[in-house]
N, C-alpha and C positions, 0 to 999 in steps of 0.2 A: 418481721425479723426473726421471729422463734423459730418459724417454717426454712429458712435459710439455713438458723444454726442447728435445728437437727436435721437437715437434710447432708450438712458438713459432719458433723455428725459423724452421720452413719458412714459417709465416707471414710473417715480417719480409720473405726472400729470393726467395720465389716469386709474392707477392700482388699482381699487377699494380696493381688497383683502388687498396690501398694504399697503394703505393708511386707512380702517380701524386696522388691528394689531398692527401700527404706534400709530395712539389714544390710543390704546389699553395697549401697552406698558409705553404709556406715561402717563398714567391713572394708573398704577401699579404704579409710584414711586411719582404720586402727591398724591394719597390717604394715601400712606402706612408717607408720610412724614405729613400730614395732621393729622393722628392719631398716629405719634409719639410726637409730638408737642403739643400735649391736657393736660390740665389739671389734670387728672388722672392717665394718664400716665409717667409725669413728678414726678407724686407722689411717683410711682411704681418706676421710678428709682432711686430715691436721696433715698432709703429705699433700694433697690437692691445694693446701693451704697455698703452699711455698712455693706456687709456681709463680704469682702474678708480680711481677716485677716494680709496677708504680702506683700510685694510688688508683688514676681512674683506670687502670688495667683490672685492678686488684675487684673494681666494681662491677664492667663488665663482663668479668672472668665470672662473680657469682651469677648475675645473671644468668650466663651461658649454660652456666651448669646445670641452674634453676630448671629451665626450661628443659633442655637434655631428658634430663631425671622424670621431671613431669610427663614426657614420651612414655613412661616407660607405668608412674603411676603419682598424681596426682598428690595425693597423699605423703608420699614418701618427699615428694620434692619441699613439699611446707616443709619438715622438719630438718632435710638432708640441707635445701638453701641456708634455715638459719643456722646450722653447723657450722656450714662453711663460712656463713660473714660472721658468726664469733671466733671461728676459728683463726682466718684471719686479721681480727681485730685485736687478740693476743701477738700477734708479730710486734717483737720491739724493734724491727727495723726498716719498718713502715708505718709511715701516717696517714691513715685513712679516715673519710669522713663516717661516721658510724650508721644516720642517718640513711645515708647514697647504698651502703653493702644493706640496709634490712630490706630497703624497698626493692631491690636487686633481687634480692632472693625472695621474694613475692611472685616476682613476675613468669614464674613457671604455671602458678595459680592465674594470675593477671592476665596473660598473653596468651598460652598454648594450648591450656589442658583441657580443655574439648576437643585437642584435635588429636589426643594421645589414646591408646590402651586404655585409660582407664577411665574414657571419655563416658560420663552415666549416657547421654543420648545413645552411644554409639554402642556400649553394654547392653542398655538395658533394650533395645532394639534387637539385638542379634538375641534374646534370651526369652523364648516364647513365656516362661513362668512368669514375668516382671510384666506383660504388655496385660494390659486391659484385653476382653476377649473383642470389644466391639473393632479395637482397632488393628489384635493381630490380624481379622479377617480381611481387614481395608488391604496390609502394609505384607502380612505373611513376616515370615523371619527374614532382615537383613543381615547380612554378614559387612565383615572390617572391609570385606571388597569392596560392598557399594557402598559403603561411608568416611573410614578414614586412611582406608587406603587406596581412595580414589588420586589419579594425578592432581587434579584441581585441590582437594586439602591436603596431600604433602606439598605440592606450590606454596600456597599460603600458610604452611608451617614454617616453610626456609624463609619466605618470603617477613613473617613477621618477628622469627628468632632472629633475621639479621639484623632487620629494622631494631628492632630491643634491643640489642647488644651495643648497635654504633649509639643510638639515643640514651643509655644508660655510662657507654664512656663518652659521651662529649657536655652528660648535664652533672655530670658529678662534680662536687666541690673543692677546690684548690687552691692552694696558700691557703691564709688568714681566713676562709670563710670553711674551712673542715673545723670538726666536731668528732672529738674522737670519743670511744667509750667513757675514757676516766675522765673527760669536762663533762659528761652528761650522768657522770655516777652509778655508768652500769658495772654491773657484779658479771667477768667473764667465768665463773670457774663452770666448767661443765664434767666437773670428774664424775662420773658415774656412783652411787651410795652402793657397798657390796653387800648383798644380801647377809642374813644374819647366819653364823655358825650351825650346822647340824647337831640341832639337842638329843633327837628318841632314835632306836635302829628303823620307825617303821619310815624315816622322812631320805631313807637311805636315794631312793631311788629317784627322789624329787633332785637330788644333788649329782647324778650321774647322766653321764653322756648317753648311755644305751638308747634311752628312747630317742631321743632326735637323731642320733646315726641313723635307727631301722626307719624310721619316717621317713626321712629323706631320698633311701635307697630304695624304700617302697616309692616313695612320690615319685622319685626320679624313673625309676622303671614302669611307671602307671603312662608319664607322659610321653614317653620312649615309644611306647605301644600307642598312644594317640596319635602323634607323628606319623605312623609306621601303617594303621590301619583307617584313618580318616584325614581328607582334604586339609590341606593347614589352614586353610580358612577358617576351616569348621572349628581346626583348635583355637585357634589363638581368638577367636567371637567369643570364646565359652566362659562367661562370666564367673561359673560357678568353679572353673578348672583356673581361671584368672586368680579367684582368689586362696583356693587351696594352693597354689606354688607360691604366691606370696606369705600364707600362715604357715606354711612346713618352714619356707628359706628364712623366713623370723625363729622358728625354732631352732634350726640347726646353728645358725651366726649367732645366737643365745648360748648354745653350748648345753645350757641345763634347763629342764622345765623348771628350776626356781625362778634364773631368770629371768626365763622367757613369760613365765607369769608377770615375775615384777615390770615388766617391760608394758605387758598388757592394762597391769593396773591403771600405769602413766599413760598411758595410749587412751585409755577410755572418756577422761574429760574434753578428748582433743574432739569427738566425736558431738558432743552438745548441738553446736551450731548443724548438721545433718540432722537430729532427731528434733529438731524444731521448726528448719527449715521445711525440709519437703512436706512433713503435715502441712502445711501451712498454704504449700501451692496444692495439696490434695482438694483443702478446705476450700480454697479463693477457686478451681475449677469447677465444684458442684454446686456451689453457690451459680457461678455464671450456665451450667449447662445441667440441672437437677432443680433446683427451686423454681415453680413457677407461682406464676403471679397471674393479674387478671389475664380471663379468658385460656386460663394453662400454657401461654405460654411463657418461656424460660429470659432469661436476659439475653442466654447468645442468642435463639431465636429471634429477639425482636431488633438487636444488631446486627443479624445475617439479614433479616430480610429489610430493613433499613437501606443497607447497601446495597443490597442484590435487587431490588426494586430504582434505586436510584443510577445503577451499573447499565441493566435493561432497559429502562427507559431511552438514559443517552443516548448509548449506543444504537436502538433503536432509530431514534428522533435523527441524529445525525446521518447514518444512513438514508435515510429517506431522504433529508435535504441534499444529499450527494447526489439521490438520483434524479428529484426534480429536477437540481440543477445542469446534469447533465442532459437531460431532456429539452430542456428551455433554449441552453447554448449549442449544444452539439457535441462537446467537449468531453473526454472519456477521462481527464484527470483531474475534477474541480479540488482548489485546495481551500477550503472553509476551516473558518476557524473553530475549535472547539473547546468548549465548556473546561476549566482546569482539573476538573476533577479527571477526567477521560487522558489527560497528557503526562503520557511515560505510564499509561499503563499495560503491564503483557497479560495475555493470559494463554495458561498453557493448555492441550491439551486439543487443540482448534483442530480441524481435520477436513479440510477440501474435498470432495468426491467427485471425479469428470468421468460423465459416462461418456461414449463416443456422439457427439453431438456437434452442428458445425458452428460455428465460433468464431470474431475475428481482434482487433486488436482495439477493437473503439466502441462508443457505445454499452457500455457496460450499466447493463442494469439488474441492482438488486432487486430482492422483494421477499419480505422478511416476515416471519410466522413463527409464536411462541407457543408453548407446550409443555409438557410432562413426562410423556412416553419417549425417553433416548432409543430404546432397543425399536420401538414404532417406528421411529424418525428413521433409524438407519437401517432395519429389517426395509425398509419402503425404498431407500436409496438405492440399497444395493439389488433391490432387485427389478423385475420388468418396468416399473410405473403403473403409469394409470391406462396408458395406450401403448406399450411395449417401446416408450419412446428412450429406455434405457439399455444400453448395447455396453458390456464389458467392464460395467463399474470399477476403478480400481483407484486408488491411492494416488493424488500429488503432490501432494503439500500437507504439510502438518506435525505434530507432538513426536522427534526423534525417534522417540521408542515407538510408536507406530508406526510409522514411517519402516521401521526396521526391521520389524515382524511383519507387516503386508505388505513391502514394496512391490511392485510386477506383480503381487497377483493377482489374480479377478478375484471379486470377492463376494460371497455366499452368503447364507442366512446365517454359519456359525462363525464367521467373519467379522459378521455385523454383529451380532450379538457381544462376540469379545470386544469388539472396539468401544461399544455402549458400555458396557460393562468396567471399560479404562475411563468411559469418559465420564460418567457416573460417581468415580470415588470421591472428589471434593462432595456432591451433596451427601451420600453415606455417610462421611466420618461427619461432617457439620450438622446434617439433623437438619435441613432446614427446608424454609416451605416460602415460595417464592410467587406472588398475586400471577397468574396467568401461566404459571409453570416456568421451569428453571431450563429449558430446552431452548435456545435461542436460535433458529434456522436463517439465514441468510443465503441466500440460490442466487446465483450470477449466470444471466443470459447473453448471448448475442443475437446481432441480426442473421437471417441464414445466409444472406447473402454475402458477408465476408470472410465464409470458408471455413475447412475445418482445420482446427489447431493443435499444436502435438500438445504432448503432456509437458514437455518444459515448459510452451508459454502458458500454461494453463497452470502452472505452476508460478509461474512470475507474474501471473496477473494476480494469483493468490496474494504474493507475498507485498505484491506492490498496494493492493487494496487493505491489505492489512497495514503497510505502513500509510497510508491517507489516514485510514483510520485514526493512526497513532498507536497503536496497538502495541507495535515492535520498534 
């Protein structure tokens, strides 16, 4: 156990990557509470207040907003939601249940905000500084393209803000079962305390507008030019440019650096739950992939190769019984039952190779060989054989993205080498070490005498052998 806890340890203390996403993160929910807390803003909500018409409107109007807000930054929506469900819980000429508007304005935090701007996975991915170096090499920098502003997670953005809106107006409470602030004895005042009077000439400038006008005009012309000279992609990924336009726009909707201090001060205990939290996933992932124990190896090691020994076997074993039994009967599509563990599972990353060879629609037999050498395995694919019995190696089946950088073409030694190389990243980033090697070969033959086959059905017999499988 001591080997564990300084092994976390050293984690917490030495991890630069860390240790700045940690700032980083924490800096998401003091700005975004800094600029809900401003003067203008506060305008925008007791105005936003007085739109909702009935109670359960009134509830999943905060919701709506919630989530909205949280698009934009995470942070901001915790404090800007609860505004709003106090702000409307002050209307004397609505009865709302107090309970139904807090949990509403939660759900910006609850439902969306991974799929927002201010998403850590999707930050701290696009910001080479935040990644570990083992993993920037696996992953490289992603941008907001391939993560949240792929069609598939703005879908399931609309798809779950709808859903929360209709499920938070149709479970809200009505008649006799609402609960409003004053049966529950909450205190709504939220007047803002105004900083204390200017005592000395030198606090002159702490109480003036000048700085935060030139901040701004500066900020605003810094990111003018970001716009203007790099991809938008590239701006709007930039975590570090994310959170500079949220501390200047807290500055300026402050008015005055006093303040926007005092704003700051209250902002900082909002931040607790961050500076506890991610140490805490730092600590619990060096412990599972840094501590080792007998024989040096780690915990994730001896649960990667747990599985990965029990994945290859199956698979294994069950092919084979596919092909006896296809041998025994005749039958090109035995359906055999398999083991639960094997049912519904995918794996990605599979990749078919038909060199020109004749082939027909029956008879299909595997014959399967494990190993270690990817780049061996597919340098040998693609190129002559053993007796030059390989003619025009090329792609028919398999992992989209390969599929889509080799399709049609023949493929080479640096061909094969890149494909190994995609098909390799799951063991890199996992570290792990698999009894007989983690390369699992399965070769699909025919008889010669049934002809030769195009690439579709060589393709379809792919896809169909992988659903026997269960694969897909």
């Amino acid at each position: 156990m001591e080997r564990y806890f300084s092994v976390a340890n050293t984690v917490l203390t030495k991890s630069g990557a860390d240790e700045r996403g940690l700032a980083r993160m924490a800096m998401v929910v003091l700005t975004g509470y800094v600029v809900a807390t401003s003067p203008p803003v506060a305008k925008l909500i007791n105005r936003l207040a007085l739109i909702p018409a009935t109670a359960r409107t009134a509830v999943s109007f905060v919701a709506l907003m919630s989530m909205s807000v949280s698009f934009l930054n995470w942070g901001l929506s915790l404090i800007f939601g609860g505004l709003l469900a106090r702000a409307i819980a002050r209307r004397k000429d609505l009865t709302v249940d107090y309970r139904a508007l807090g949990a509403a304005a939660f759900m910006g935090l609850g439902a969306v905000w991974a799929l927002g701007l201010s998403s850590s996975a999707a930050q701290l991915q696009a910001t080479a500084a935040s990644l570990p170096p083992a993993l920037l090499k696996i992953t490289g920098i992603l941008d907001f393209g391939t993560t949240i502003f792929t069609w598939q997670s703005l879908l399931t953005l609309a798809i779950l803000m709808a859903l929360t809106t209709v499920i938070a107006h149709f479970s809200a409470p009505r008649g006799g079962a609402i609960r409003t602030a004053g049966d529950l004895g909450v205190d709504l005042d939220d007047e803002p305390s105004k900083p204390a009077p200017r005592s000395r000439p030198g606090e002159w400038f702490e109480y003036s507008m000048i700085l935060p006008i030139l901040a701004g005009i500066l900020t605003l012309g810094w990111l003018v030019s970001q716009f203007l000279t790099k991809p938008f992609l590239t701006v709007v990924s930039s975590l570090n440019g994310y959170l500079l336009v949220f501390l200047i726009l807290g500055l300026v909707l402050h008015g005055t650096p006093r303040n926007f201090l005092q704003a700051v001060t209250k902002a900082v205990p909002a931040t607790a739950g961050i500076l506890v939290q991610f140490p805490l996933y730092a600590a619990m992932a060096a412990i599972l992939t840094k501590a080792t124990g007998h024989g040096g190896m780690t915990i994730s090691s001896h649960l990667a190769e747990f599985f990965s020994e029990r994945l290859v076997g199956t698979v294994a074993n069950n092919i084979n019984q596919i092909a006896r039994h296809a041998n025994a009967t005749g039958k090109c599509r035995p359906r055999l039952p398999l083991p639960s563990p094997m049912r519904g599972l995918s794996l990605s990353g599979l990749t078919v190779i038909s060199p020109t060879w004749p082939g027909g629609s029956c008879s299909v037999i595997p014959n399967i060989t494990q190993g270690d050498r990817m780049a061996g395995l597919m340098i040998y694919l693609a190129g002559p054989g053993r007796a030059n019995e390989h003619e025009e190696p090329h792609l028919v089946a398999g992992d989209s993205a390969l599929m889509a950088w080799h399709d049609d073409n023949e493929l080479n030694r640096d061909a094969a080498l890149d494909i190994a190389n995609a098909l390799d990243r799951a063991k890199q980033f996992f570290d792990t070490e698999v009894d007989g090697g983690h390369v699992f070969h399965c070769s699909l033959s025919l008889a010669a005498e049934e002809g030769q086959l195009s690439d579709e059905r060589w393709g379809a017999i792919a896809d169909e052998f992988m659903k026997e499988m269960d694969f897909t």
